[in-house]
N, C-alpha and C positions, 0 to 999 in steps of 0.2 A: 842314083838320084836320092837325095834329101827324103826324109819323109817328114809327114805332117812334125809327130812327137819329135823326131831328131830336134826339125830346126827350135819347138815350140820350146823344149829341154837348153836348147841351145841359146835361147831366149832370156830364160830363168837363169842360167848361169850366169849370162852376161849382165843381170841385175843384181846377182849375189857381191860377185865380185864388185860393181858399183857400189857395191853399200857397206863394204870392208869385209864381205863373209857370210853374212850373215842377214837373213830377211824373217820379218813376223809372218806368220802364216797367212794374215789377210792379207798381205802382199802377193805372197805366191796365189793365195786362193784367183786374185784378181787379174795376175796374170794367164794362170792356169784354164781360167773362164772366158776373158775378155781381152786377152790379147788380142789386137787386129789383125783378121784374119788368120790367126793359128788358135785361139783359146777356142773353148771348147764350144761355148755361143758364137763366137764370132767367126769359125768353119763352116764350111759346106755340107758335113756329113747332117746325116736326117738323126733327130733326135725321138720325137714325138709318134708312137705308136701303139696300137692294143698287142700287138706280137711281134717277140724279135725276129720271126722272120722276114717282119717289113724292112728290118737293116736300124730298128727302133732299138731307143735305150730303158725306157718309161711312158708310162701313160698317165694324162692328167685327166681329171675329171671330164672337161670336153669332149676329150678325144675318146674315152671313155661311152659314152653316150651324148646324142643330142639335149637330153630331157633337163640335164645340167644346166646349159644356157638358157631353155626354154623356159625354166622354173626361176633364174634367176632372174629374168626378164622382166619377170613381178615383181620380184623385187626393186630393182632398177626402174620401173615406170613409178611406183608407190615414192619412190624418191624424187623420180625428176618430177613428180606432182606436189610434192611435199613443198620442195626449193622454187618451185615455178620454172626448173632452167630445162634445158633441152638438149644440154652433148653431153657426152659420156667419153672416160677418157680410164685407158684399160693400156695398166703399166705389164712387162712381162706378155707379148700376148703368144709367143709362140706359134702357132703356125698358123693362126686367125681363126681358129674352131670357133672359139666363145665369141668370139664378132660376131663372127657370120651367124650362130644362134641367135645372140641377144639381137641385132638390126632383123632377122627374118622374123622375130617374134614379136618387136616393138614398132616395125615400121616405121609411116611418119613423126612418130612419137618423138623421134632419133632425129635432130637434124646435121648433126655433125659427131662423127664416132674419132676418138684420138687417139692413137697408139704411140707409145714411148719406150721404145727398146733399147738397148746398149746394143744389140745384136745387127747389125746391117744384114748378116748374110742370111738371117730368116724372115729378111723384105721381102723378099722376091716371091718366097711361099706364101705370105700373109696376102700379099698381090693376087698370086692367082685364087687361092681360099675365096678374095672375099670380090671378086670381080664382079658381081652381079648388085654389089655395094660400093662401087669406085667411088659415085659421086660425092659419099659422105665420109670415105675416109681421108685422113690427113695423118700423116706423120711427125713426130716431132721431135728435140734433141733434147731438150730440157724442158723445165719445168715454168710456165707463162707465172708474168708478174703477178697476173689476179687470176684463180681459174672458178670458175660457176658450172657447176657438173656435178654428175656423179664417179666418182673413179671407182675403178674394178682393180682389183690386184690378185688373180690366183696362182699360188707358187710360184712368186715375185719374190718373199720376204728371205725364203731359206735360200736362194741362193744369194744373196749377200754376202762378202765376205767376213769370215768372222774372226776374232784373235782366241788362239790357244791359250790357257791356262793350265799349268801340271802342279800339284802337290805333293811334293815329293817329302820323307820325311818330316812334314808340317810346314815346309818352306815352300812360298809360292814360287811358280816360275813361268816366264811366256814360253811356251813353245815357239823354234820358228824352222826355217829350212838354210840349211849351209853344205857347201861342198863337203866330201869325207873321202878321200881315194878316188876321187873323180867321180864320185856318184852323190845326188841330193840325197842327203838326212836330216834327219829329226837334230837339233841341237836347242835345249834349252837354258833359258839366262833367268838369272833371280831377278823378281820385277816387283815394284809397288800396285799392279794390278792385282784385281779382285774381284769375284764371283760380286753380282750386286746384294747377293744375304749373304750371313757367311753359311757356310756346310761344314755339318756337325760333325766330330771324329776329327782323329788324324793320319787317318786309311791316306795311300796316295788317290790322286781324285785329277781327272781329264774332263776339262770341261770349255763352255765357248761362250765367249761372250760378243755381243751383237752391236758396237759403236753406228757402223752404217746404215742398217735398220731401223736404229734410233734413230740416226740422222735425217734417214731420208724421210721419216714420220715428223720430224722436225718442219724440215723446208715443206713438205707438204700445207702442214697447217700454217705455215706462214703464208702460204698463195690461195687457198681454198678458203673462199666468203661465201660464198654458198652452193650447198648441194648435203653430198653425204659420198662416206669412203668407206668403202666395203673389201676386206679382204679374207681370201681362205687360204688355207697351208695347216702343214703337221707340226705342230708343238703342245706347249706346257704353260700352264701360267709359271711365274717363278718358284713356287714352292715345290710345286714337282720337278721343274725342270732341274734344280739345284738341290733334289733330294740325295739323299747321303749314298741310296744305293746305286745313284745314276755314274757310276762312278767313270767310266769311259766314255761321256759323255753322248755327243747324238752326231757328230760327225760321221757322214756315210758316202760313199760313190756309187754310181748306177750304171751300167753298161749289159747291154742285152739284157733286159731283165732283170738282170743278178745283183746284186749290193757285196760289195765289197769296205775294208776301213784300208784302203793303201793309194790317199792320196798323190803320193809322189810315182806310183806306177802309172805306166800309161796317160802319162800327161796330154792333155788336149782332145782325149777318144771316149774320156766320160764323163757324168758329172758330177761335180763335191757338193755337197749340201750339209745343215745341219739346219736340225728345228727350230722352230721360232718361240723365242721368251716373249707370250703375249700381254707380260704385264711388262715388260721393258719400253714396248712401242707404243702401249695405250699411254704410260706417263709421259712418254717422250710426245706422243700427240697431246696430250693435258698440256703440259709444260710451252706449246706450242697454241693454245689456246683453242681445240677443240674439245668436243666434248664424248664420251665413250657414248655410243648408242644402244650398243650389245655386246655379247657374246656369249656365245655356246658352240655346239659342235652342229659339222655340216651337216649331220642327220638329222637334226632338230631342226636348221637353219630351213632345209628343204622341205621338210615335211609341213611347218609353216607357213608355205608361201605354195603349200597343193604339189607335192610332187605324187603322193601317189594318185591323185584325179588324173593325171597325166601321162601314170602308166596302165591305167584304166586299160586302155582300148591296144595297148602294144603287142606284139605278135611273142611268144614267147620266149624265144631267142632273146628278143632287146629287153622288154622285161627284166630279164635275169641280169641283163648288164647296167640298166637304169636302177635297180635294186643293188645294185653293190655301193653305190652314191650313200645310200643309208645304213647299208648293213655295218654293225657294231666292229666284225672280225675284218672286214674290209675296210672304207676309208670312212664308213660314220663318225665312228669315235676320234681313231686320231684327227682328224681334219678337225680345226674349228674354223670358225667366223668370226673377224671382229670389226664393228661397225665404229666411225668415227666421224663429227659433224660441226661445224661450224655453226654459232649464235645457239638458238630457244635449243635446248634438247627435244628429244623427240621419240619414238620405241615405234621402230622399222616393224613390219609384218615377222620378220622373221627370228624376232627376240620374242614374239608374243607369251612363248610357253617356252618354258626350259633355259631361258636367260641365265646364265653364270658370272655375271659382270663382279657380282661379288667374290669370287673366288679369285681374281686378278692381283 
């Protein structure tokens, strides 16, 4: 019998060859994730969990602790009172954790909650997750001509496909993936792409850049008339992210716990990510006509909007796990937030102290 990777391998070949040999790595990344029914979102295997002995690859802040959605919650009401609107529409939602928190902590507040995934085959979880929420959720496929809400995106942005760049003896090149003895490798072509600074040296230098991420920050601010768009994930504004010594760039896989850099192993069983340029998608949202509300990191993000009033009364145990949301060696620091809003600007509860906007 076939297995998953066989046929998903088998997939990627048959696009290599369609394309004369050779494909850019946001291709494969695209296939690799979101093939129908073999990519790595769009399988059955369970992704989302605090131990890989659940049969988990990763854990995101929800899943993590409740106290995540409960604190975001505030934030998300401070909004929808801001814009006067009443749905919420939360790209990426994974297995429905942060639903089901944010609707259990906003109630009526929420009259219609919108999920938009590329993933079909994590409907079915997001289903039972959020069953005591039927009435208000709605699923969607794209993106409505006008949307009036607030959107939620957490660890939406890094999995995006992204394009390889290698610097090899000071000459740039796209990384991509092509046949080699019957097995996917690495083959790179000299290309007119570019790092959006340049990077100082002429060390060889592995880096990614983020066309889709921009884009979809694009079309977003073209349908978003009011509310406000909130998103968290692990990256850099551009200066660090395209710092000289980053030189292997941020490209990673996650499977049971572990990280690995060997995309083209074990196709379709984990997943590829790399961090978010968060000054590439706030101009790409400028250039789109919103406007940057915040940013800083999710430690800051939380503790603005009362997270620890909220582990006040928790039993020890959870404490220690709602405390990793903040902790600096944990996901404080890498994580940031960044807020983005159509018409009057405005400063969310959660940029109150510690705002970085200027570092973007």
């Amino acid at each position: 019998m076939t297995t998953l990777t066989e046929a998903l391998d088998a997939h990627i070949r048959h696009a290599i060859l369609e394309a004369g040999g050779w494909i850019g790595f946001d291709r494969y990344m695209q296939l690799a994730l979101y093939a129908p029914g073999l990519g790595y979102y769009a399988n059955d295997l369970r992704k989302f969990g605090v131990m890989p002995e659940s049969g988990s690859d990763f854990v995101t802040a929800p899943e993590l602790s409740p106290v995540f959605g409960q604190v975001l919650a505030e934030q998300v009401r401070e909004a929808l009172d801001a814009s006067g609107t009443d749905e919420v529409w939360e790209f990426g939602a994974g297995s429905g954790a942060l639903a089901a928190q944010v609707l259990q902590a906003l109630g009526d507040r929420v009259r219609r909650y919108t999920i938009m995934d590329v993933s079909t085959g994590l409907r079915a979880r997001q289903r039972e997750t959020l069953t005591r929420h039927a009435d208000k959720i709605v699923w969607a496929q794209r993106l409505p001509e006008r949307l009036r809400g607030v959107v939620l995106g957490n660890e939406v942005l890094d999995a995006m496909p992204v394009r390889l760049l290698h610097r090899i003896g000071g000459v740039w090149h796209e990384r991509g993936v092509a046949m080699v003895e019957d097995a996917l490798a690495w083959r790179d072509h000299v290309t007119e792409l570019r790092p959006p600074i340049e990077v100082d040296g002429e060390h060889d230098y592995l880096t990614e850049i983020h066309p889709q991420a921009e884009g979809f920050m694009r079309a977003l601010g073209a349908c978003l008339q009011r509310g406000a768009a909130f998103f968290i994930d692990y990256g850099f504004p551009e200066a660090e992210y395209y710092h000289p010594q980053r030189a292997q760039g941020t490209l990673v896989c996650h499977r049971a716990h572990r990280v690995d850099a060997e995309p083209l192993l074990d196709v379709g069983l984990k997943d590829i990510t790399a961090h978010v340029n968060f000054t590439g998608v706030a101009v790409a949202a400028q250039e789109a006509g919103l406007n940057v509300l915040g940013y800083t990191s999710q430690a800051r993000f939380l503790l603005n909007n009362g997270i620890l009033q909220k582990t006040e009364l928790l039993a020890p145990a959870e404490q220690a796990l709602a405390l990793k949301l903040v902790l600096e060696h944990e996901m404080g620091e890498l994580f940031k937030v960044l807020a983005v809003g159509p018409g009057e600007a405005w400063q969310p509860r959660g940029f109150a102290q510690g705002d970085r906007t200027h570092r973007l």
